[in-house]
Structure formats: structure tokens, C-alpha cells
C-alpha positions as CSV (number, residue, x, y, z in Angstrom):
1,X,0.0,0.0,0.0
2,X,2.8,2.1,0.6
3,X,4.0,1.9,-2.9
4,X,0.8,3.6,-4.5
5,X,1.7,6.6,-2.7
6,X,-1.1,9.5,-3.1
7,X,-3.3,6.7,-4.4
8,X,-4.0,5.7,-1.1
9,X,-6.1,8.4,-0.1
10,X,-8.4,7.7,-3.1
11,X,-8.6,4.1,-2.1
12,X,-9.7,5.6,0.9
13,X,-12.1,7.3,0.1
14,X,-13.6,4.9,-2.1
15,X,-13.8,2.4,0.4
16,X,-15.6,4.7,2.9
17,X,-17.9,5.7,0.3
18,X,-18.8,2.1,-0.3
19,X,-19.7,1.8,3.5
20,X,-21.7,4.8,4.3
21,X,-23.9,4.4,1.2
22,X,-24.4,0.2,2.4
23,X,-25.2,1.6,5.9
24,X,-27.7,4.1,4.9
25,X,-30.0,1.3,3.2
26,X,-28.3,2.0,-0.7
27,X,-27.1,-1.4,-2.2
28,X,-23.5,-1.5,-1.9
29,X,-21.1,-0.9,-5.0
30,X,-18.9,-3.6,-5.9
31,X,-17.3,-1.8,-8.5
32,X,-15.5,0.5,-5.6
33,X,-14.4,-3.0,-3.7
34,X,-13.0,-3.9,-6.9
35,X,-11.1,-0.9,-7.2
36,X,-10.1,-1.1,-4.0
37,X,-8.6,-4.8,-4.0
38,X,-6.4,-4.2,-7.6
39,X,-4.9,-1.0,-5.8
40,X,-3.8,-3.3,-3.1
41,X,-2.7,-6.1,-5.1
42,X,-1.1,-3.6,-7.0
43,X,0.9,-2.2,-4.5
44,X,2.0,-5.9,-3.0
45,X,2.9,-7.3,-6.9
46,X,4.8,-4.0,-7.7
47,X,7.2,-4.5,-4.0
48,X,7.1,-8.5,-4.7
49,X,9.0,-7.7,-7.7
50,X,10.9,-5.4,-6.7
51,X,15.0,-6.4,-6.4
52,X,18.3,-5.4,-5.8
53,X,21.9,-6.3,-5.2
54,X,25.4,-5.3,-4.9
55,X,27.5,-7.1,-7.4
56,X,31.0,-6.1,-6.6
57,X,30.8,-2.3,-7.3
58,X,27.2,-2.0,-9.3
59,X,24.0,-1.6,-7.6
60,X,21.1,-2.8,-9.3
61,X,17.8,-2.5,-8.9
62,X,15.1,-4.1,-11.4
63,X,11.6,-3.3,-10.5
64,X,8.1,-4.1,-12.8
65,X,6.5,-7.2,-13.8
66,X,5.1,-6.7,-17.3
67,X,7.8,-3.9,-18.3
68,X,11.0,-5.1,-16.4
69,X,13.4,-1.9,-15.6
70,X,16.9,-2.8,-14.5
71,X,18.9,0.3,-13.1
72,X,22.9,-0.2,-12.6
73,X,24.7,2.2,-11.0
74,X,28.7,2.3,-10.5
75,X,29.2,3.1,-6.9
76,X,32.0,5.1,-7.5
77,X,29.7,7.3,-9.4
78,X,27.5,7.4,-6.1
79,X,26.7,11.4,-5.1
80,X,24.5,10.7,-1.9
81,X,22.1,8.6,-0.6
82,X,19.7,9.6,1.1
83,X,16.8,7.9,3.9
84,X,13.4,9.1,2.5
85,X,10.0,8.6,5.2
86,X,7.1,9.4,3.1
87,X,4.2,9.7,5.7
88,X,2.2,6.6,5.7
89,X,5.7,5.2,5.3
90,X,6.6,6.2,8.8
91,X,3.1,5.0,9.9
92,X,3.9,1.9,9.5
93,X,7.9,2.1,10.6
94,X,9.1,1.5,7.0
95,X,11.2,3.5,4.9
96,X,13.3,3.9,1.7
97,X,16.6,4.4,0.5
98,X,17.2,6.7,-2.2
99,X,21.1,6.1,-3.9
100,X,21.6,9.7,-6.0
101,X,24.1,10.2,-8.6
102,X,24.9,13.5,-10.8
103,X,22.2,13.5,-13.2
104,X,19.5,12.8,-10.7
105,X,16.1,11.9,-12.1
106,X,15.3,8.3,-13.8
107,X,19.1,7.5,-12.9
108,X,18.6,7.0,-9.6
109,X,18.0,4.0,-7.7
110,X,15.4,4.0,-5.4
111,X,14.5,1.0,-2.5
112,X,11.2,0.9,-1.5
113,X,10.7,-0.2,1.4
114,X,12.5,-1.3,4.2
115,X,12.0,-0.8,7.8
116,X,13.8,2.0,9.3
117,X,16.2,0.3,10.8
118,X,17.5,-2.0,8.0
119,X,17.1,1.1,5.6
120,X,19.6,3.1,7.8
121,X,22.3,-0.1,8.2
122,X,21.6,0.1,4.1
123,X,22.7,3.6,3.6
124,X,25.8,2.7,6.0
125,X,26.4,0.5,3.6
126,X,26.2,1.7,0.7
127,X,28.0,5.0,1.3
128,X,30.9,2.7,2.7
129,X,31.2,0.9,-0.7
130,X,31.1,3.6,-2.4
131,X,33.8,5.4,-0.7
132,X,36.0,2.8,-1.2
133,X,35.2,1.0,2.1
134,X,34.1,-2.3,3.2
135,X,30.2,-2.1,3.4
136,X,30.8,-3.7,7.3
137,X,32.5,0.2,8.1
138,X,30.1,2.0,10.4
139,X,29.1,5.3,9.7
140,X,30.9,8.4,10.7
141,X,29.7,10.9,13.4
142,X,28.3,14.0,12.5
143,X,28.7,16.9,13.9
144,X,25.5,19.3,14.6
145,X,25.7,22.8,13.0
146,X,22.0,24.1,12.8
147,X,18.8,23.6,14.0
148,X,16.0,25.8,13.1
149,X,13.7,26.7,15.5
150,X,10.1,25.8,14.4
151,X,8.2,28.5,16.3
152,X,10.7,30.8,14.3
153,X,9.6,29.3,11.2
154,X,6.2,29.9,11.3
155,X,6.9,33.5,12.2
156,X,9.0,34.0,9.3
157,X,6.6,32.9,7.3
158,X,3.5,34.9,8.6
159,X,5.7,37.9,7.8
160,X,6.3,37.0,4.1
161,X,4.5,39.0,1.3
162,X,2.2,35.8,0.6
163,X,0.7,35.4,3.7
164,X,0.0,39.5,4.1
165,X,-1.6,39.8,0.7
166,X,-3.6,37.1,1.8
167,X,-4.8,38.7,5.0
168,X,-5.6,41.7,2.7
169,X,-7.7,40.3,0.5
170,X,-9.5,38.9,3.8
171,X,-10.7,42.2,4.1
172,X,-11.4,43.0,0.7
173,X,-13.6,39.7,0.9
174,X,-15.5,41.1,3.4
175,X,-16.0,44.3,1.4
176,X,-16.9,42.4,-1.6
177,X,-19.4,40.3,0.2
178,X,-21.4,43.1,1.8
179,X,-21.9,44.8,-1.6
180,X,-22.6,41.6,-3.2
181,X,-19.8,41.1,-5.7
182,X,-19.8,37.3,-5.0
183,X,-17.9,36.2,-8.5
184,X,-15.2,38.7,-7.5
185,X,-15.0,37.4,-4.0
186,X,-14.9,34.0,-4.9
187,X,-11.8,34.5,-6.8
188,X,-9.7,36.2,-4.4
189,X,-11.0,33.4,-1.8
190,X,-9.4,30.7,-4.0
191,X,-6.4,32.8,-5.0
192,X,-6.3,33.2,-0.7
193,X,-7.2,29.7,-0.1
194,X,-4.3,28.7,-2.6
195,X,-1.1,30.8,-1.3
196,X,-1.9,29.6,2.3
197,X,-2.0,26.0,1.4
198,X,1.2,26.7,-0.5
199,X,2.2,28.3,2.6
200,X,1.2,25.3,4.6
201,X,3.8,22.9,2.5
202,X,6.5,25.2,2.7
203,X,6.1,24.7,6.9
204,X,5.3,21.2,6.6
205,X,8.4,20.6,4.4
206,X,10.8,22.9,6.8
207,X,9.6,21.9,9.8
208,X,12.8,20.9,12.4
209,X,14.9,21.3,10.0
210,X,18.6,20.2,11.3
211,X,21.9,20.5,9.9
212,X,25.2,18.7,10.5
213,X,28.7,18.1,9.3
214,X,30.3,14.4,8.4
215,X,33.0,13.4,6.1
216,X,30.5,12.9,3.3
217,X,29.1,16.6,3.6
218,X,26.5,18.7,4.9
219,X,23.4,16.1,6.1
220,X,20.3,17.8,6.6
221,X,17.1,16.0,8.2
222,X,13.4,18.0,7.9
223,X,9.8,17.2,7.8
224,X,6.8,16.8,9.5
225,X,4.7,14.6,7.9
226,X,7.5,13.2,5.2
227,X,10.6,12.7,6.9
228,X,14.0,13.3,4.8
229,X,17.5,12.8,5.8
230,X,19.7,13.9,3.5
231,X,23.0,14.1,2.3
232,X,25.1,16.5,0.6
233,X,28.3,16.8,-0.3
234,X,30.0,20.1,-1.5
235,X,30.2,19.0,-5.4
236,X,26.2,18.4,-5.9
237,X,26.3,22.3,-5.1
238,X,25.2,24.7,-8.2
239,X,24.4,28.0,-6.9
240,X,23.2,29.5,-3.6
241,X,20.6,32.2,-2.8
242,X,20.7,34.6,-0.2
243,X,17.3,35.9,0.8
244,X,16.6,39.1,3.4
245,X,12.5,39.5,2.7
246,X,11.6,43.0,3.4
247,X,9.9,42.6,6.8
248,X,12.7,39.9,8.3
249,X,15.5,42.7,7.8
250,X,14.4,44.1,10.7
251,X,15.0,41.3,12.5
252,X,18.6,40.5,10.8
253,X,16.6,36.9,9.6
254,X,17.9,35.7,6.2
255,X,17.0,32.1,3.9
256,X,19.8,30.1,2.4
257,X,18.5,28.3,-0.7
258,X,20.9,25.9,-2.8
259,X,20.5,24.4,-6.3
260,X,21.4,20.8,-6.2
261,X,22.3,18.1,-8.8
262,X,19.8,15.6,-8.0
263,X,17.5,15.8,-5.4
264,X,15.1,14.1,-3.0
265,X,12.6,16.0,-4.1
266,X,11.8,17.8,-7.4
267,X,9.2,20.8,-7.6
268,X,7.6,21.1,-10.6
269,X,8.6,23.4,-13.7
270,X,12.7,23.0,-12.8
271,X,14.9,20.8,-14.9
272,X,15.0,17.0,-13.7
273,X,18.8,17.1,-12.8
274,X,18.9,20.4,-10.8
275,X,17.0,20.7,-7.4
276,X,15.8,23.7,-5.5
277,X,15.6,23.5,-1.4
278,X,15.9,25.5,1.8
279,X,19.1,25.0,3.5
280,X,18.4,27.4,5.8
281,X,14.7,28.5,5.8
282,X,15.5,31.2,8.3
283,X,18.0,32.2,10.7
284,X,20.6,34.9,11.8
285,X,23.8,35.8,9.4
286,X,26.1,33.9,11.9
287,X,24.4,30.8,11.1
288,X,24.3,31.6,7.2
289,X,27.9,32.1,7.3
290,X,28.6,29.2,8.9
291,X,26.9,26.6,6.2
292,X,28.5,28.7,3.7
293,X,31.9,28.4,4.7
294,X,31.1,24.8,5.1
295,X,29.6,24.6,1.3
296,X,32.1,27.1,-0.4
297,X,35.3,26.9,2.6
298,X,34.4,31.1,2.6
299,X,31.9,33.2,3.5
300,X,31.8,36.2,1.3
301,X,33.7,37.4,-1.9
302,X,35.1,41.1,-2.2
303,X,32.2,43.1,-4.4
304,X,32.6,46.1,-6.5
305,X,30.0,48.5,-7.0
306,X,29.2,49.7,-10.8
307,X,29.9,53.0,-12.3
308,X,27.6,56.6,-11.5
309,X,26.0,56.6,-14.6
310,X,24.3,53.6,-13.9
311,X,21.7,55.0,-11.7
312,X,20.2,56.5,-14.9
313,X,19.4,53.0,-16.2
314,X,19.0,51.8,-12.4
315,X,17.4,54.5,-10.2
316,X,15.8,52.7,-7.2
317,X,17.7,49.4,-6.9
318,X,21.4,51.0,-8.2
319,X,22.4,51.4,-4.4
320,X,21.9,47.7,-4.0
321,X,24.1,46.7,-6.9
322,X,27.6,44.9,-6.7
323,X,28.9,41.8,-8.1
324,X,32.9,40.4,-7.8
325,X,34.3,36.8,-7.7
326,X,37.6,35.8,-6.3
327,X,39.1,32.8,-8.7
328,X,36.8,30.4,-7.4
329,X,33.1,31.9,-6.4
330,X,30.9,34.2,-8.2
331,X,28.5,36.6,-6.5
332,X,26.2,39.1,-6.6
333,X,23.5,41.8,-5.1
334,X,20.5,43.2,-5.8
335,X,17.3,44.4,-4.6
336,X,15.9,47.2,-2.8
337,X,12.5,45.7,-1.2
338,X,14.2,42.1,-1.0
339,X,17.1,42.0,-0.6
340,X,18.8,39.1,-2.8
341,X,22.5,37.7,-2.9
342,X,23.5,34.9,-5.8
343,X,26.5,32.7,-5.3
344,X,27.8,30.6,-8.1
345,X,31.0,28.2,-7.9
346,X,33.1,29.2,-11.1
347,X,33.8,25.2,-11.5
348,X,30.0,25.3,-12.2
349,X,29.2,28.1,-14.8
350,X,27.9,26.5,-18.1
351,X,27.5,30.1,-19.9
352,X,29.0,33.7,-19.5
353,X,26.6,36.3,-21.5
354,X,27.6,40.0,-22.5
355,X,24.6,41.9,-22.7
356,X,24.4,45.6,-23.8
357,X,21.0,46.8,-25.3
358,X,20.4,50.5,-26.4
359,X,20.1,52.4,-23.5
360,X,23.4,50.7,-21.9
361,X,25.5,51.3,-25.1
362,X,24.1,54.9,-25.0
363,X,25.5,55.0,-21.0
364,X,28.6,52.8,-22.4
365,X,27.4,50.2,-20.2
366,X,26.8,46.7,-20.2
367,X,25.9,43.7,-18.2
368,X,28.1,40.3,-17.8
369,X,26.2,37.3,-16.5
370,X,27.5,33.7,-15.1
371,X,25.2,30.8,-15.4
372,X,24.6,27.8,-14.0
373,X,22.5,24.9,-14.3
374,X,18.8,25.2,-12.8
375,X,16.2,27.9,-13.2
376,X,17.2,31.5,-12.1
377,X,21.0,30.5,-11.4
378,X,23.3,33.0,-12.2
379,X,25.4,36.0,-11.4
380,X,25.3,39.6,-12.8
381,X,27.7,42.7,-12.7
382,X,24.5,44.7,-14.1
383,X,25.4,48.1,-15.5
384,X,29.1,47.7,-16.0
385,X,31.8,49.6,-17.7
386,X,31.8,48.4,-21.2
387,X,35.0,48.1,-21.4
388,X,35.7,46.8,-17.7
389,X,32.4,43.9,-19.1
390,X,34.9,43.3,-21.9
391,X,37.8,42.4,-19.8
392,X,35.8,40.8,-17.3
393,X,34.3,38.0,-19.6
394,X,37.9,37.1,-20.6
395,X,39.3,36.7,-17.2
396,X,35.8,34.7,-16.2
397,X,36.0,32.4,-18.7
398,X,39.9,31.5,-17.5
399,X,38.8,31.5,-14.0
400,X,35.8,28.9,-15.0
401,X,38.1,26.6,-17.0
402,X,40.7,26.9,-14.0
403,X,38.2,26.0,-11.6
404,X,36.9,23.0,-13.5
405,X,40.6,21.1,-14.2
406,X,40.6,22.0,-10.4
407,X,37.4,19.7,-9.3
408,X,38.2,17.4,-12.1
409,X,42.1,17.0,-10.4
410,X,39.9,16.3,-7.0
411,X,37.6,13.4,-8.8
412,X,40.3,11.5,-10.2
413,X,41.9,11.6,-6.9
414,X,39.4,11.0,-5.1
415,X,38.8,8.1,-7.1
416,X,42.5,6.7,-6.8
């Protein structure tokens, strides 16, 4: 049953349907029993054929009865692997293993499901094979770095701009109700409805978030109803985003999102191989600097503001403009509401754009941008010297190259 997921609930509610409709004198409706029982023999075929094994240094995993799947993945090629409690998983003290590689996606191997116990000596395993270790080597002591505090976390997000346009239009519903615009109301009351349920999931997904250092990298454990404990390790990293929402700057609160390769979990419209999650949902900048100098091994990058004359294309947010990168890490600010900060590891630019449209060329300005893989990863000197852009795209595009023979020289040792 666990297998079927969200399916559950609508087995569920078949099944109760069935039995308040016999109960109330209507005949009884075998077609939902019916539906009921191939869900569940569903769900017990699909784990009964469900294997895996270790063959020296390949995991497979073959899963389906009428369209057999077989996934092999070289353990050396292992990222993370992760312990996964979806909720009616942890209902029932079961749990899965998720093994992630670079691509992330339909490359990964997933076992589903153990109980929690066997699932956790699994991941000890696995990550001790695919380090090079005897899968008998007991797992390595972390070290605890952060722990958000919950009660903070759902202040920080009452005091987002979501949650007080939505108590705004509370009021506007009650405006609209007592002059009898009901299609009006009705609109905002599911646009309402919509952004605090969103809201909801952002909690539920957050919720005791903790983080903590091991040889394998940065393993984070959140949820409230689905449990994750995750894993990773400093090259899954893509870019980082440094949030400071208008009304937490008051406060000195900030968010630390990262863009993974891979993931646990993937939200929809972002490319399958690149993940977006809260590292840090909200905390203080002590605690932000901290995970970054674990992530990056530095906390901040000397930033250069751009010339005067920008202000003319820039007016409001030019104060809040600066951008610099020191060899290895690209960053950048912007933002006069909220405020934002970008952070890109040079090793992981797949583009460097020189952009210059009328109004800039007038100002002899232009804009160089680094980017990344994922949506809304990348790095801008915004209203640059033209020239200074010029120069600055040829010594990015040595740094990038530099910093990639750099990882690659850490691989193939790592590897030996």
C-alpha cells in the first residue's frame, strides 16, 4: 500500500464511500471494492518484484512485472544517498533508501521499502562501498551545526508578502461580500485559499529542520509529515541564494537556498537534474555564514559596485548593486525591497553572457552574466563599464576553465 503513494487516499475514500452508502440502506457498490482490492494487489505485486543487489561495485535495482526496468549504478559514481519517510511510510515504521548520482532523475535508484532500521544499516552500507570502504565500516559521526527553530519558522513565514496579501484580501472579501460582488470574491477566496495552502507545505516541508557536518558533507534532516534525511556533499552544489524579505530585515533573519544536482525531491517546472531546497529556511547571518563556509570553505567574496552613470538606467535598486568573484566563487546583489545575494562556484558556470541593449550602449554600459544549471541561477555585474564587461568576460572564462581542471584533479583523486 505504501507503494501507491497519493493513491492511497483515493482508495480511501472509495472504500468509505462504499460503506456509508451500504449503511444508509443504498445497495453497496462492488465496482469501488473492486477498485479497491487491484490497488492493493497492485501495490504488493509492484514490491514483490521489486529487487536489488550489490555485485562487486554495481547496484542494481530491477523493479516491474510486465515492463521489467533494470537500473545499474557504478558506486563510485554514487553522489549521496539519502533515507526518505514518506508519511504513511513512517506509519507503518518502513522506509526507503534513495542512492543519487549526478544526473539525478530516472538514474537513480530507489529502495522501497525497508524498515527503518534495515534502511539506515543500508545507507551505511552503501556509502561505505562507495567510498572505497568495506560495506561492514560503520558510519561516521556527524557533527550538529544548525537547528532551526520551528516556532521561528512559522513567524517568518506569517511575515512573508504571501501570507500578508492574503490577509488583505480577507478584508477586501468582506468588502466584496457586503456589496454583493460574490464572483469577484470568490476568486480572491481561492487565489487566498491557494497561497496559504502553499504556505502550509513550505512549513510542513521545513519543519525541524537540522543540519550537520560528516566526512560525506552537509546532512540535513526536515519534515513533519515526510521525513527526509539527506546528504550533501559540497560538489552536488550549483548555486546558492541569499534571501533578506523586506519585513525579516528588521530582524537580521535571512534564507539560504541551494541548487542541487539531484535531489530528494523535485518541484515542478525545474529541470529534472537540478534541485531547489531551503538550506536554511531562516536564521541569523552567523548561522548563514557558517553553512557557507562549510559549502564554499568562505563566507563572502570582495564586491565592486558599478559606475555613477548607472543609476540612470538603475534609479531605485542602483544602491543595492555589486557583483565580484575571487578565482573560485561568483557573486552578486540586488534588490531594494528584498534584498537578494547569488552565489555561483566558477567550477560550475555552463555560460557567460555580454549583454548591452540601447540604453546601456548609450550610457557605455553593459551587463556580464555567469550561469549555472537550474532555473534563475546566475550572477550579474548589471550596468558595467563596457569596457571593464569586456575584460571581465575574458578573465571569467579563465577562472571557470581553471576552476573546473581543479574539481576534475579532486575526482580522479578522489577516485584513486
Amino acid at each position: 500500500m505504501v507503494r501507491l503513494g497519493r493513491a492511497v487516499i483515493g482508495l480511501v475514500y472509495i472504500a468509505g464511500s462504499a460503506l456509508l452508502q451500504s449503511r444508509s440502506g443504498h445497495p453497496n457498490y462492488w465496482v469501488d471494492a473492486v477498485i479497491v482490492a487491484v490497488g492493493v494487489v497492485a501495490g504488493v505485486i509492484s514490491w514483490a518484484v521489486t529487487t536489488w543487489s550489490v555485485d562487486g561495485s554495481i547496484l542494481q535495482v530491477s523493479t516491474g512485472l510486465i515492463r521489467r526496468k533494470v537500473v545499474r549504478l557504478p558506486l563510485s559514481r554514487v553522489q549521496a544517498v539519502d533515507l526518505v519517510e514518506p508519511w504513511l511510510a513512517r506509519v507503518l515504521g518502513l522506509a526507503e533508501v534513495r542512492v543519487r548520482t549526478g544526473g539525478g532523475g530516472g538514474g537513480d535508484a530507489r529502495l522501497q521499502y525497508l524498515s527503518v532500521s534495515h534502511a539506515q544499516a543500508v545507507r551505511t552500507a552503501l556509502v561505505a562501498l562507495a567510498h572505497g570502504l568495506p560495506g561492514s565500516t560503520p558510519e561516521a559521526v556527524d557533527r550538529p551545526l544548525v537547528k532551526v527553530d520551528n516556532g521561528l519558522l512559522v513567524l517568518s513565514t506569517l511575515l512573508t508578502g504571501r501570507v500578508l496579501s492574503s490577509v488583505a484580501f480577507v478584508g477586501l472579501e468582506v468588502v466584496l461580500f457586503t456589496i454583493h460582488q460574490t464572483v469577484v470574491a470568490s476568486s480572491l477566496l481561492l487565489y487566498m485559499f491557494a497561497s496559504l495552502s502553499a504556505l502550509g507545505r513550505r512549513i510542513a516541508n521545513e519543519w525541524g529542520l537540522a543540519v550537520s557536518e560528516s566526512p560525506d558533507g552537509l546532512r540535513v534532516k526536515t519534515g513533519l509529515g515526510s521525513r527526509v534525511r539527506e546528504t550533501i556533499p559540497p560538489n552536488r552544489i550549483q548555486a546558492l541564494h541569499q534571501l533578506e524579505p523586506l519585513f525579516w530585515r528588521a530582524f537580521g533573519w535571512q534564507r539560504l537556498e541551494i541548487h542541487l544536482a539531484g535531489g530528494v525531491a523535485r518541484r515542478r517546472n525545474q529541470p529534472r537534474a537540478v534541485v531547489r531546497r531551503a538550506l536554511l529556511p531562516v536564521g541569523h547571518r552567523p548561522e548563514c555564514d557558517l553553512l557557507l563556509s562549510r559549502l564554499l570553505g568562505r563566507t563572502g567574496v570582495a564586491l565592486t559596485t558599478p559606475p555613477s552613470r548607472g543609476r540612470v538606467r538603475s534609479p531605485f535598486s542602483f544602491h543595492f548593486l555589486a557583483a565580484g568573484h575571487d578565482g573560485w566563487v561568483a557573486m552578486s546583489t540586488s534588490g531594494r525591497l528584498s534584498r537578494r545575494t547569488e552565489i555561483i562556484p566558477l567550477a560550475k558556470v555552463q555560460s557567460i553572457h555580454y549583454v548591452q541593449g540601447p540604453i546601456l550602449r548609450a550610457l557605455r554600459l553593459a551587463t556580464v552574466r555567469v550561469v549555472a544549471a537550474g532555473r534563475d541561477t546566475s550572477v550579474s555585474w548589471r550596468q558595467w563599464d563596457a569596457f571593464e564587461a569586456r575584460k571581465l568576460v575574458d578573465e571569467l572564462t579563465a577562472a571557470c576553465a581553471a576552476a573546473r581542471q581543479y574539481d576534475l584533479a579532486q575526482v580522479v583523486r578522489a577516485d584513486k
